[in-house]
N, C-alpha and C positions, 0 to 999 in steps of 0.2 A: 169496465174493460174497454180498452184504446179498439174501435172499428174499424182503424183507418190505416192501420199496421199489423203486418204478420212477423212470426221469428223463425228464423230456418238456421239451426244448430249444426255446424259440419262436425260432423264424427271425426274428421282423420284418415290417415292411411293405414300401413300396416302399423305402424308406434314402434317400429324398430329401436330407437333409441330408449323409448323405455325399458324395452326386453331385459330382464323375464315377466315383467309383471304383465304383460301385453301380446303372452305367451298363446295364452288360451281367452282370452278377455280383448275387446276394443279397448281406446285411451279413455273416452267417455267412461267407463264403466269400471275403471281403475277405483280401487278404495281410498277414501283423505280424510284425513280426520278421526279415526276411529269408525266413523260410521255412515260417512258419508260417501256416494259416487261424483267424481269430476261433472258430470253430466247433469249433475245439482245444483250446479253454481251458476250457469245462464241460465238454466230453468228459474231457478229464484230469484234470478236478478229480472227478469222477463216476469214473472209474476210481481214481485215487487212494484215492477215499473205500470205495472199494467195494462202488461202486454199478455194478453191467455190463449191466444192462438200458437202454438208455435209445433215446428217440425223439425226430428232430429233427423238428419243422413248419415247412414250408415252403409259400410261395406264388409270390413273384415269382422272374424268372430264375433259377430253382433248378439248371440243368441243371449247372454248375461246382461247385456245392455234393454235388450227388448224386455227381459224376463223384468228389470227392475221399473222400468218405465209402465209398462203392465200395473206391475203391482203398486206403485206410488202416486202415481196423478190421476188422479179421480176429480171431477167437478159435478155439480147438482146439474139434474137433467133439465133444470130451465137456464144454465148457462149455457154460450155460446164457447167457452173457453175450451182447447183440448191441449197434448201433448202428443204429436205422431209419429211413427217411426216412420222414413221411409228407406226400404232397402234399394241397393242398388239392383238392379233388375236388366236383362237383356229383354229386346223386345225387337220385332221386324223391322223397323227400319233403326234400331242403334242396338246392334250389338254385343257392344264392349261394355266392360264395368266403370265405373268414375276413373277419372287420367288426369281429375285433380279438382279445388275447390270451384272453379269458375264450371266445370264441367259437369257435375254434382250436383251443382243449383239447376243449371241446364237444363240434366233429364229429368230433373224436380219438379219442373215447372208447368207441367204437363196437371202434377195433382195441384197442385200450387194453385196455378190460373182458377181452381174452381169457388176460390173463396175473393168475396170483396173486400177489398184493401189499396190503399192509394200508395204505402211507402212498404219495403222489405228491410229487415232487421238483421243481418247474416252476422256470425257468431262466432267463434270458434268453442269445440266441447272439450279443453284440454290447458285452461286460464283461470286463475285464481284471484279473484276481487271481488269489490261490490259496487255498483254502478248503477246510479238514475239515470236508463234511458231515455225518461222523458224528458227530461231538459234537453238531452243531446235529439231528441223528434222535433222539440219545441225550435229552437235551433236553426234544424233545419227546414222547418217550414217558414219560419219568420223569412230566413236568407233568402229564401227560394233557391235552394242550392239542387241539384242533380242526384249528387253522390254528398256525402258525410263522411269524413274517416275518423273515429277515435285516434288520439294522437296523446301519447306521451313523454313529457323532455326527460332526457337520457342525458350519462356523462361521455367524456370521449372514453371510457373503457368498453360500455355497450353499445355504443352507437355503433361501430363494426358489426355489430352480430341481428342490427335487424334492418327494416327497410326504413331511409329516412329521405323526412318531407322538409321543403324549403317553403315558406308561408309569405304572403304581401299582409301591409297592415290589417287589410279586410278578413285577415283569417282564411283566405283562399289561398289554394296549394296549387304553384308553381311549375313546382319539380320534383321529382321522385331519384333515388339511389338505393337501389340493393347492395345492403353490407358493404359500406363505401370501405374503401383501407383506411389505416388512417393516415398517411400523409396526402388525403384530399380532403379529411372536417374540415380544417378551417374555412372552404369555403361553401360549409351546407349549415351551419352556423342561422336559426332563426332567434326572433327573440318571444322568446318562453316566460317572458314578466320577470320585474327584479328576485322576487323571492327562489324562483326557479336558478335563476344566473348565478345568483348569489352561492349560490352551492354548485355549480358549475354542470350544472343541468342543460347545456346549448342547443341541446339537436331533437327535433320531433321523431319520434318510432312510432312508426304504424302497430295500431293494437290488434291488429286483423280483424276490425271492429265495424263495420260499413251500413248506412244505409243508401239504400236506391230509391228514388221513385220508380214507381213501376214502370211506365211505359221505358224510363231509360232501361233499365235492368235487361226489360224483355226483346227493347232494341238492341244492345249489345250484346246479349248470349245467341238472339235465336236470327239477328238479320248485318250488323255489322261486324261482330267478330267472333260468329259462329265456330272458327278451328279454338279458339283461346281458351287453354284448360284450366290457369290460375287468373284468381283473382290479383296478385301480387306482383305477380311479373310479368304478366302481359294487360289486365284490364285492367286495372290503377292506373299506370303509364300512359297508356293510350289515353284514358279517361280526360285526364289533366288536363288534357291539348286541347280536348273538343266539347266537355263540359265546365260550368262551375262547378268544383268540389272543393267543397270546406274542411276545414278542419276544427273537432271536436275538441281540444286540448282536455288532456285528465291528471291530476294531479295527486291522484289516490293511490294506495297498494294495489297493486297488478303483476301480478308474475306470469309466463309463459311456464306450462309445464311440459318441457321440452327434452328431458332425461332425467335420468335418476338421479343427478345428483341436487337439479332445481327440484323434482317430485321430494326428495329427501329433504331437505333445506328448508320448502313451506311446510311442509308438515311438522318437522321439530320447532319452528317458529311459533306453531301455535301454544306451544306448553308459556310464550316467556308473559310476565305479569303484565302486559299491556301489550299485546301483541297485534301490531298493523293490520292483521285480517282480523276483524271483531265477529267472533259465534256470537256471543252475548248479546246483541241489537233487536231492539224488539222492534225496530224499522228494517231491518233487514234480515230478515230471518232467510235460514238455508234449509229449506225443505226438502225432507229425503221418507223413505220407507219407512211409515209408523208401524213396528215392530215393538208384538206386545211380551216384550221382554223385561224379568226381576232388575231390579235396583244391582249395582255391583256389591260385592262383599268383600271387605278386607278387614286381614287380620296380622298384627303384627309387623305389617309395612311400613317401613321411613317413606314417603312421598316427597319430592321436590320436583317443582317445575312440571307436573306429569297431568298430560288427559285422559281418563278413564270411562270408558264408553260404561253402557249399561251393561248388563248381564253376564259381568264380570267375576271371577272367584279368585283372587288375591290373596298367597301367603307368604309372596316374596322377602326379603330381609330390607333390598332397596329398590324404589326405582327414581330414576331422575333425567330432565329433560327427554323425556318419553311420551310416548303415545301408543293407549293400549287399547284396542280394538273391540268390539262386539263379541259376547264371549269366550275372553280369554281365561284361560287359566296360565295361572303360575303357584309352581310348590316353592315350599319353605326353603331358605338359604338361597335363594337366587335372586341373582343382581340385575339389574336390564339401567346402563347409561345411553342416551343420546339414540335411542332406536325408536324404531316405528314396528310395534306388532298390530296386523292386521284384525284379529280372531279368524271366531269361526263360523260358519253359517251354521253348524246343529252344536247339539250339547251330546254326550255320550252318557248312557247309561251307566249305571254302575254293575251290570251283567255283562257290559260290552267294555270296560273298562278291565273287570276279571280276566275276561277273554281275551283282551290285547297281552296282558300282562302275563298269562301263560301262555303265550304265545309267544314272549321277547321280543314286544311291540309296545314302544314307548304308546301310554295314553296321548288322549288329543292335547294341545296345548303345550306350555312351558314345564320340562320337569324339576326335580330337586337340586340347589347347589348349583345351578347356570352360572355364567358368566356372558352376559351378550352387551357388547358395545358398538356404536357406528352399524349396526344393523338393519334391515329390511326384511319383517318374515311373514311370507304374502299368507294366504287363508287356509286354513284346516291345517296345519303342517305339526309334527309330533318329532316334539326335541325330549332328545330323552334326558335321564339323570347327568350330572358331571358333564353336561356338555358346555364349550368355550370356545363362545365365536368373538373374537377380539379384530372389529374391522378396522383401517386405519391406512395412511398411505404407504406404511409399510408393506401394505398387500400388494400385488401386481395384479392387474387386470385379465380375468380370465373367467371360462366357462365351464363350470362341470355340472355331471346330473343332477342333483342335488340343489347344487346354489352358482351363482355368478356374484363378481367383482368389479365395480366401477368405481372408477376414482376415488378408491380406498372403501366403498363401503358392497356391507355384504350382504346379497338378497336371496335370501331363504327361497324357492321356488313353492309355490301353490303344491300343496299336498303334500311336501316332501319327510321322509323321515329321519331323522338324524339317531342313530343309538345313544345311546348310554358313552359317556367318555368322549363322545365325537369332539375336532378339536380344528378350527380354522384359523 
């Protein structure tokens, strides 16, 4: 394990644009994969890298985030490695809650400081890749750089939509623009290597990916730009003028997960046969909550394209391009295309199954004869018999008790129950 670096993970804000999933849950703590939490993927990448110290911040609905970090990182009592929440906290002389990433690390820093470490690792907990930080540590200690940015070439369709950096041959960053328009790229225009160009990859975006050395870090939050709440818009900028900061260029799968419809997008990505985020890597493994849960079971299912987590019970007719959750159930005659079901956190007895059912309470899980397409259906939720959720952009965007609609797809809300017949 790296001694000479720490990882400090930013939870996020409220995750409005995720909403619903982000209802009652932080972004961190969002499900991906079938069985995995967001909150797994810098974790793993930070173990991977051999980084084992690291700290998540947290503010909103933290309680499912904490519970899962609790119960999944465990290290031997003769390492030095942990994983630690810290909440945002008022206290006598601050206050207020986080007022954004740069502010975050801020009041962080206070438990921060008590551990030795020459460089900080800052994170985002709501980005989808796989990434050796130590070459991007190695880097920047060789450079002797300040600041480090992760940097990705983008085309001019995304460049709009994140912060871009302009680089000199040395790999050190010049200038900075937030969400330029575009009739100003052509003059933020770096050069990203032929391979990159060649596909029209021009402009570096910030991964929200940073390392500090320490003393800069603790200069810049706690003595020269103590008001400064972001990282991105006010200390990046500043930084440029008065430090060397380099740039990490990265040329891998990385996605922001920044709404439902990118949260939607990488998750169905992973059903396809060679899919850009690789599970299957036994160098990069994505560690989550060893849960001692049966093998899935299926019967009578056509399968294409589909991932099926463990402790599953399958008697669908089809599924495809799909992803189906931690014990899900599905009855017989039901179709699931292009969805992400989440499961469930428990299994239901068959006493408690009698009981829903005389009652006129669909059991947990998928009932008989669905139709669900273009879907989202977050945890524990009870769709009953005949029901057809056909999501698409024929839908208009809107919010009811039950479920919400974003740019044509339809997300089931945590716990919700749909009868028998119900029809979106």
């Amino acid at each position: 394990m790296k001694k000479d670096v720490i990882a400090i993970i930013l939870g996020g804000g409220a995750g409005s644009r995720l909403y619903p999933l982000t209802a009652t849950r932080s972004k961190p703590a969002v499900p991906i994969a079938g069985k995995y939490r967001l909150v797994d993927i810098p974790i793993s990448n930070c173990l991977n890298s051999n980084i084992g110290r690291i700290y998540v911040l947290t503010q909103f609905n933290s309680a499912s985030l904490n519970k899962h970090i609790k119960n999944t990182y465990h290290f031997s009592a003769f390492s030095a490695a942990f994983v630690d929440i810290i909440a945002a906290e008022q206290t006598p002389d601050n206050p207020t809650w986080f007022q954004g990433t740069a502010d975050a690390v801020r009041q962080s820093l206070r438990h921060v400081q008590q551990q030795s470490f020459d460089h900080v690792l800052i994170l985002s907990g709501d980005q989808l890749y796989q990434m050796d930080f130590q070459d991007m540590i190695d880097r920047h200690i060789k450079e002797g750089a300040d600041i480090s940015i992760a940097t990705i070439p983008v085309g001019d369709r995304e460049a709009t939509e994140f912060g871009i950096m302009k680089k000199s041959d040395g790999d050190i960053i010049t200038s900075f623009i937030e969400k330029p328009a575009k009739d100003v790229l052509q003059d933020w225009v770096s050069d990203t290597g032929e391979e990159m160009k060649a596909v029209g990859r021009n402009y570096l975006a910030s991964m929200g990916i940073y390392i500090f050395s320490r003393r800069i870090l603790f200069d810049l939050l706690q003595e020269i730009h103590k008001d400064a709440t972001d990282f991105g818009k006010e200390i990046i900028p500043y930084s440029i003028e008065k430090y060397k900061v380099l740039s990490y260029q990265y040329e891998g799968y990385w996605t922001d997960i920044g709404n439902i419809y990118s949260f939607f997008e990488a998750n169905l990505a992973l059903t396809q046969d060679i899919p850009a985020f690789n599970l299957f890597d036994n160098d990069n493994a994505v560690y989550t909550r060893a849960r001692m849960l049966p093998p899935a079971k299926i019967s009578g299912t056509t399968l294409e394209k589909t991932i099926i987590a463990e402790g599953c019970i399958i008697n669908a007719s089809r599924i495809e391009n799909s992803v189906i959750g931690i014990r899900t159930r599905v009855g017989t005659g039901t179709t699931i295309v292009s969805s992400y079901i989440m499961g469930t956190d428990f299994y239901e007895t068959m006493d408690d199954m009698k009981s829903a059912v005389a009652k006129g309470i669909p059991k947990l899980g998928i009932g008989e004869r669905c139709y669900i397409k273009n879907t989202i259906i977050d945890k524990n939720c009870r769709i009953g018999n005949d029901v057809r959720i056909n999501g698409g952009t024929h839908l208009a965007n809107s919010d009811h008790s039950l479920y919400t609609v974003k740019e044509g797809i339809v997300v089931v809300k945590k716990g919700a129950v749909l009868p028998d017949g119900f029809v979106i």
